[in-house]
MIDOSE-1310 file (N, C-alpha, C; in nm, 2 decimals, decimal comma, always signed):
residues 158
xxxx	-8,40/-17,95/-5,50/-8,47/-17,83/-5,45/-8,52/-17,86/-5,31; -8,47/-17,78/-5,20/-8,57/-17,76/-5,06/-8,67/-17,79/-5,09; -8,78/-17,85/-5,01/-8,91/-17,83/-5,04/-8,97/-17,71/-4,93; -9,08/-17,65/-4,95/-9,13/-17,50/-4,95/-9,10/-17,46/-4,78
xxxx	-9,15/-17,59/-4,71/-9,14/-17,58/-4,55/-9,02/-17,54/-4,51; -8,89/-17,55/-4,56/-8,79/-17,53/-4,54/-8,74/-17,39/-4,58; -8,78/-17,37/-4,69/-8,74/-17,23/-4,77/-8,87/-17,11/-4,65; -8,96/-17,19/-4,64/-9,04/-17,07/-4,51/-8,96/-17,06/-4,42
xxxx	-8,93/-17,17/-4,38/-8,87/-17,15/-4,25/-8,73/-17,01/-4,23; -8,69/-17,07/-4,34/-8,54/-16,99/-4,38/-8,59/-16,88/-4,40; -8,66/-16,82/-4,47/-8,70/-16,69/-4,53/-8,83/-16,64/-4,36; -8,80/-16,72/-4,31/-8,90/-16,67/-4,17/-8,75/-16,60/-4,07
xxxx	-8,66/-16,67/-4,12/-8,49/-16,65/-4,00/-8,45/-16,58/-4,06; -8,46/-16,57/-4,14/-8,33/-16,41/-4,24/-8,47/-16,28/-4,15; -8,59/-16,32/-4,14/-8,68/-16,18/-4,15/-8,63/-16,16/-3,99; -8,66/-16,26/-3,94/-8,60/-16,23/-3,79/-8,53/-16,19/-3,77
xxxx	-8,39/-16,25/-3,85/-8,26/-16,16/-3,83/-8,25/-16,01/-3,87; -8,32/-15,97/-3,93/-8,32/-15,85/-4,00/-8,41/-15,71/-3,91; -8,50/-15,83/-3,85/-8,63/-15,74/-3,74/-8,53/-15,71/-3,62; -8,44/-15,80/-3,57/-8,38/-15,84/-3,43/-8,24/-15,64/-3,45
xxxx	-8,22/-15,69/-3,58/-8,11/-15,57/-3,66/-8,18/-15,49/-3,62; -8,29/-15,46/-3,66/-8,41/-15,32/-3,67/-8,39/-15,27/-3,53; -8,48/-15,33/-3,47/-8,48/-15,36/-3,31/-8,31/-15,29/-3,24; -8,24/-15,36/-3,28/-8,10/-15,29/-3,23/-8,08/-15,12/-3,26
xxxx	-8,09/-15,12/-3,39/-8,08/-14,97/-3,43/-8,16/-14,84/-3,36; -8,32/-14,94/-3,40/-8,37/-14,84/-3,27/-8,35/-14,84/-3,17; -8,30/-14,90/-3,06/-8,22/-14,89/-2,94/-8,14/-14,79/-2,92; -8,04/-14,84/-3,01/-7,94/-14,71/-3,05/-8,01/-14,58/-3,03
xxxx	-8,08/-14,58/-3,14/-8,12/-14,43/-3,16/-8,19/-14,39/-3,08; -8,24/-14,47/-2,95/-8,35/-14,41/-2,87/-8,21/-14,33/-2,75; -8,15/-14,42/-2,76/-8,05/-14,38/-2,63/-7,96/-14,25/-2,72; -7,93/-14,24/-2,85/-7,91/-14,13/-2,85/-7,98/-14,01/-2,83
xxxx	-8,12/-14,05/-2,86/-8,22/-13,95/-2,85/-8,20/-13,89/-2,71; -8,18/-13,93/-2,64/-8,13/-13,93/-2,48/-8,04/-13,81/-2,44; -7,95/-13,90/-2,49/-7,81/-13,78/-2,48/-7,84/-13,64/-2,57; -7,94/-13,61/-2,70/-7,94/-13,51/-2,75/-7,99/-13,43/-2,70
xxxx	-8,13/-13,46/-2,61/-8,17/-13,38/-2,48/-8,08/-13,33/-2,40; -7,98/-13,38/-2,33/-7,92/-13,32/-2,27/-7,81/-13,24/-2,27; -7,77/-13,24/-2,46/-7,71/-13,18/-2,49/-7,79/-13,05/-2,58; -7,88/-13,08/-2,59/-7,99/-12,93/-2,61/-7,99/-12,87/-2,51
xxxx	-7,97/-12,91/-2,41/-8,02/-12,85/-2,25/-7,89/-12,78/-2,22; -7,79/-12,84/-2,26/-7,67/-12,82/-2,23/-7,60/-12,65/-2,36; -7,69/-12,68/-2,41/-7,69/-12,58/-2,55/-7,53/-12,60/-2,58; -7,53/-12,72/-2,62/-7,35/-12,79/-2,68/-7,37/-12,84/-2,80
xxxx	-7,36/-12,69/-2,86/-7,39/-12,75/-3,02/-7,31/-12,80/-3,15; -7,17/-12,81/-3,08/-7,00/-12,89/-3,14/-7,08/-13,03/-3,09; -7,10/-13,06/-3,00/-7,13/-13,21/-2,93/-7,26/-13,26/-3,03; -7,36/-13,18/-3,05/-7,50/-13,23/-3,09/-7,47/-13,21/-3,22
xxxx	-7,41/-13,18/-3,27/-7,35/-13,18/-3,42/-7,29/-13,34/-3,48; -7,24/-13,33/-3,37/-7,12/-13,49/-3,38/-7,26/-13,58/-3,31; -7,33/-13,59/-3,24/-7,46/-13,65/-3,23/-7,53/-13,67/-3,32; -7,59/-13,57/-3,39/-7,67/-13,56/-3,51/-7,60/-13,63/-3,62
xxxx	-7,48/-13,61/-3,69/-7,40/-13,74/-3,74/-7,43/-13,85/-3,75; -7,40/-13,88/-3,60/-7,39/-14,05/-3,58/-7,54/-14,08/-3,61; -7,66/-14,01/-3,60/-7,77/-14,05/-3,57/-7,80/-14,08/-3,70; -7,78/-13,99/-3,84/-7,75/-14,00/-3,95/-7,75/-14,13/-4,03
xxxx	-7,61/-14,18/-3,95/-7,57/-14,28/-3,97/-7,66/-14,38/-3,97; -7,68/-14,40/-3,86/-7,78/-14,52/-3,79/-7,88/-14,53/-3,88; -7,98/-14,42/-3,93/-8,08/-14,41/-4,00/-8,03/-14,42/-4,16; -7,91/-14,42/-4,22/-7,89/-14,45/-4,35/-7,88/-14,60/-4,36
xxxx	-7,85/-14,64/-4,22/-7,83/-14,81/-4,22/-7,97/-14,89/-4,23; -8,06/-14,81/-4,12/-8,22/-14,82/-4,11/-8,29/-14,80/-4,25; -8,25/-14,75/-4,35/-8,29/-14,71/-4,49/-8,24/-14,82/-4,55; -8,12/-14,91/-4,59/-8,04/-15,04/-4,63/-8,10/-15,15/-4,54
xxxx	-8,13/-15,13/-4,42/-8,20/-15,24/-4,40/-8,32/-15,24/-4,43; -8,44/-15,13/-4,44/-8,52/-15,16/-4,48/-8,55/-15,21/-4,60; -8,47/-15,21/-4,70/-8,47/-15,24/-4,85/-8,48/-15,38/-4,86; -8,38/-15,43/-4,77/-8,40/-15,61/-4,74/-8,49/-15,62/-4,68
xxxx	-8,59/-15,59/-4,65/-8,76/-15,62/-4,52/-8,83/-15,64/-4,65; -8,84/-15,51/-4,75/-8,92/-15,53/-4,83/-9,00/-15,67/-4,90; -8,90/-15,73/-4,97/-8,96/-15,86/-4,99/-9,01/-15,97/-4,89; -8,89/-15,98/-4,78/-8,95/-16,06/-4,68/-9,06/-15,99/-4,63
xxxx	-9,13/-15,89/-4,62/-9,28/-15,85/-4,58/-9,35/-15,90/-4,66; -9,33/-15,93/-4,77/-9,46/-15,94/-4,90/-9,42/-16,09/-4,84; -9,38/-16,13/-4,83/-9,34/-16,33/-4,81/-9,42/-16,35/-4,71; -9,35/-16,22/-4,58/-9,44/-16,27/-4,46/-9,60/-16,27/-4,45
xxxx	-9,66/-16,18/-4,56/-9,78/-16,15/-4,54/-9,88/-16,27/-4,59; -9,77/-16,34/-4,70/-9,82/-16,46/-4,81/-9,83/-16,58/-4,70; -9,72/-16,56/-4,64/-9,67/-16,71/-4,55/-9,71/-16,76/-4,39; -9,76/-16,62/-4,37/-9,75/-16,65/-4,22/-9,80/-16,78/-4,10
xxxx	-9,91/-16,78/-4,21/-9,93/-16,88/-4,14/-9,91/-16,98/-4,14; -9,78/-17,06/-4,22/-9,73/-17,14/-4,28/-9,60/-17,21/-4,17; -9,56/-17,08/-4,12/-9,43/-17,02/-4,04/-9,47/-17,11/-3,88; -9,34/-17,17/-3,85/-9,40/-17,23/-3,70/-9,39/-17,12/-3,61
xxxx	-9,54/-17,17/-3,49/-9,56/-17,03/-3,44/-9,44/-16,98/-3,31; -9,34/-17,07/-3,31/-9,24/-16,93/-3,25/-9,16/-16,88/-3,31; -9,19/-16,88/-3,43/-9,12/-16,80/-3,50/-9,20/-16,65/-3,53; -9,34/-16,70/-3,54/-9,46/-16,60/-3,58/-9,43/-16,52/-3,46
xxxx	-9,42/-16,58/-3,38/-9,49/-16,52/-3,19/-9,34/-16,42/-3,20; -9,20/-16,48/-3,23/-9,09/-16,33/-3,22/-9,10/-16,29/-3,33; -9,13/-16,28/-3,45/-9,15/-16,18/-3,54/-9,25/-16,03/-3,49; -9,38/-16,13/-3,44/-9,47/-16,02/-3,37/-9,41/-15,97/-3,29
xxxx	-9,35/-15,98/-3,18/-9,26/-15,92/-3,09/-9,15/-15,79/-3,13; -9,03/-15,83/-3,22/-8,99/-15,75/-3,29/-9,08/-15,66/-3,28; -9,15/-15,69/-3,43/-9,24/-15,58/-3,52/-9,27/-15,50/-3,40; -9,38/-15,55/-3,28/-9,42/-15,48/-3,20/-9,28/-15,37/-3,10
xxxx	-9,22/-15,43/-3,07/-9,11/-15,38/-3,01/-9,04/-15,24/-3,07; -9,03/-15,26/-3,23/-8,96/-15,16/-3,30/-9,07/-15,04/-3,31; -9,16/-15,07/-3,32/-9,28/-14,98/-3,34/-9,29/-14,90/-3,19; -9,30/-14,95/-3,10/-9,29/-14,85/-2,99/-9,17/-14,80/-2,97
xxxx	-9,06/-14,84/-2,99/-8,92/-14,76/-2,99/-8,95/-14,67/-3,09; -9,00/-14,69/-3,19/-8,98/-14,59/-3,29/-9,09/-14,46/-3,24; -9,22/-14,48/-3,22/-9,26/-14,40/-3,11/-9,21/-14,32/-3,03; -9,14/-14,36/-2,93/-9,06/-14,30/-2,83/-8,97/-14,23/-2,88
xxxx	-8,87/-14,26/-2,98/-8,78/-14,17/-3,02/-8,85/-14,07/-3,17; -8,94/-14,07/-3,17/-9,06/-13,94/-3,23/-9,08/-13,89/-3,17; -9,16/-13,95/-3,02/-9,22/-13,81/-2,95/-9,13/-13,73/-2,89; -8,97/-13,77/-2,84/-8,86/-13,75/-2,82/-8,79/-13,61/-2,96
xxxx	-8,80/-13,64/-3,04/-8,77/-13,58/-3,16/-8,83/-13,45/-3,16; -9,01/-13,45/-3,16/-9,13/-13,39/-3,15/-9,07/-13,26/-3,03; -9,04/-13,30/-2,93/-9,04/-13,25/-2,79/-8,93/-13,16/-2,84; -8,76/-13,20/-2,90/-8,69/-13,16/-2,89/-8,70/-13,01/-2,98
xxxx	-8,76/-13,06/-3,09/-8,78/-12,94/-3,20/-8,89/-12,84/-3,18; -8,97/-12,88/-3,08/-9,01/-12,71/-3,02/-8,94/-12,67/-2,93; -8,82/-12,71/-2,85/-8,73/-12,66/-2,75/-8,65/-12,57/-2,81; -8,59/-12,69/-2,96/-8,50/-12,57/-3,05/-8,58/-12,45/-3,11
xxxx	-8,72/-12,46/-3,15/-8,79/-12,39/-3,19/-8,81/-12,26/-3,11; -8,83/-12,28/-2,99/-8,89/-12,17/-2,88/-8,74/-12,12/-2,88; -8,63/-12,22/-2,85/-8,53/-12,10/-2,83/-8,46/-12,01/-2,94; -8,48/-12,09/-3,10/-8,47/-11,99/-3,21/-8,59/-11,87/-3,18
xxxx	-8,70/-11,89/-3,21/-8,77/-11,73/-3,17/-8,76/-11,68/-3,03; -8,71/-11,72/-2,95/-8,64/-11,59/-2,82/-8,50/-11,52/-2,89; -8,37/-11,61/-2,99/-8,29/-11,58/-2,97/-8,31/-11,45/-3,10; -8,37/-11,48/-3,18/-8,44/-11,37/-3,32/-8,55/-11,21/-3,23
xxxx	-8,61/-11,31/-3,11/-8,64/-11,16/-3,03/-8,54/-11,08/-2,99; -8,42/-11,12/-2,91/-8,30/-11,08/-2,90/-8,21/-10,97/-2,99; -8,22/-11,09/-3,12/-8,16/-11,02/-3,23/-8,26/-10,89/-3,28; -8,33/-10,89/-3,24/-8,43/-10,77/-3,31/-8,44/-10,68/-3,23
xxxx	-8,37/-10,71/-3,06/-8,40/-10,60/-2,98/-8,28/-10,54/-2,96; -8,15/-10,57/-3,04/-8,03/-10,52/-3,01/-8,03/-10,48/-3,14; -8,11/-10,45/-3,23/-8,10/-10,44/-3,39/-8,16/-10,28/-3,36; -8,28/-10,33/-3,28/-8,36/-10,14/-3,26/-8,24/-10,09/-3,15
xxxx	-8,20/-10,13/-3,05/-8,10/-10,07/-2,99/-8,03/-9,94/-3,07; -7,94/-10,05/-3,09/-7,81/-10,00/-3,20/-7,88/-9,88/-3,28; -8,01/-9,91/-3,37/-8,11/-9,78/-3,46/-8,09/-9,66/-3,34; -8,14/-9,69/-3,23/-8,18/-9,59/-3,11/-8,05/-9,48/-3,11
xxxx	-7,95/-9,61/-3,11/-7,81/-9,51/-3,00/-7,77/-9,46/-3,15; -7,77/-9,52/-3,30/-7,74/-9,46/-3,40/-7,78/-9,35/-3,42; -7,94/-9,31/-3,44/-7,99/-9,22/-3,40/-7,98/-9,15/-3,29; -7,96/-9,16/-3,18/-7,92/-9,07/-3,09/-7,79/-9,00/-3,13
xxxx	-7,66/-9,09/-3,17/-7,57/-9,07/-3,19/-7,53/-8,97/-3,30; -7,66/-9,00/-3,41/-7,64/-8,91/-3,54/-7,69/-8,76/-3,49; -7,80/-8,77/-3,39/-7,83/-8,60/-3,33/-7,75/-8,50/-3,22; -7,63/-8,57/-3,20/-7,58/-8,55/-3,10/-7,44/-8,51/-3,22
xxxx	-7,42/-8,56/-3,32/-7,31/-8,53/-3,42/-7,42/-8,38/-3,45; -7,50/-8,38/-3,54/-7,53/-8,23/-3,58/-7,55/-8,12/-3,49; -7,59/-8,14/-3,39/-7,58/-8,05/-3,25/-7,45/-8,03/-3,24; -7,31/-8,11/-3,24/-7,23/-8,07/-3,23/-7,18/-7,98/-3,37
xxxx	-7,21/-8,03/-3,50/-7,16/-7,93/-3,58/-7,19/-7,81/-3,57; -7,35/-7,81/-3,53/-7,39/-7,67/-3,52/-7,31/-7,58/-3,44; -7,30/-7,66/-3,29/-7,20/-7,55/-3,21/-7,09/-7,53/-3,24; -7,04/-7,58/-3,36/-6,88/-7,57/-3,41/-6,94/-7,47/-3,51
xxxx	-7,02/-7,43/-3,61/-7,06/-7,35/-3,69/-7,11/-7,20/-3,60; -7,18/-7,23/-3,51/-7,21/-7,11/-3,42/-7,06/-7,06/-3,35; -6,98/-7,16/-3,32/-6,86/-7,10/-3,24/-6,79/-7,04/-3,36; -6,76/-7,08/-3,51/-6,68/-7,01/-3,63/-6,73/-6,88/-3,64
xx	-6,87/-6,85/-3,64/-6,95/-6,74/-3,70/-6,94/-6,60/-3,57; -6,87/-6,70/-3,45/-6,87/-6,55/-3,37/-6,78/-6,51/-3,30
């Protein structure tokens, strides 16, 4: 059997490797966050479709990786200080690092969905003002039909 120093160690470099993964993904997703802006802006919503996909992706991977964090958190919280400290010092880094990316690609997220928001309620004011239209010219159109029957009934009668 390893003795414990070793199994920390090890169980300190699988967590790394797994933070360093994390770290990557949010990358990823920040830079897509990027492009989805300017494909909102671009109102290209075949492209932000196939965007939102991939993004999907990335985040079902971020769901499977976090399943493996799980235990190595409860380990790290037991062990830490056990752990030689550059290992402690890029673990903290990670952690820290993923945490402000993940930040950024929230407030990014945050920002995006009142853009889509404001321009769903302009595009529903739209639809409601071509909805009374149409009533208007319907109704104009239906008074403009009985006026005309009438003069067809007044023209029979004389």
């Amino acid at each position: 059997m390893a003795p414990r120093s070793q199994t920390t160690e090890a169980d300190a470099e699988k967590l790394i490797s797994l933070l360093r993964r994390q770290v990557g993904i949010y990358t990823h997703l920040e830079k897509l966050s990027g492009r989805q802006r300017d494909l909102i802006a671009a109102e290209d919503q075949q492209q932000l479709l196939t965007l939102l996909a991939e993004r999907q992706k990335l985040v079902d991977e971020l769901g499977t990786l976090n399943q493996g964090l799980v235990p190595l958190q409860e380990y790290w919280r037991a062990n830490r200080e056990t752990v030689a400290p550059s290992l402690r010092t890029e673990a903290d880094q990670l952690v820290g690092r993923a945490g402000e990316i993940l930040q950024r690609i929230l407030g990014a997220d945050e920002q995006d969905a009142r853009i889509l928001s404001a321009r769903k309620a302009q595009t529903a004011k739209q639809v409601t003002a071509l909805a009374q239209s149409r009533q208007a010219f319907d109704a104009y159109g239906a008074g403009e039909r009985t006026h005309q029957r009438q003069l067809v009934r007044t023209d029979e009668s004389a």
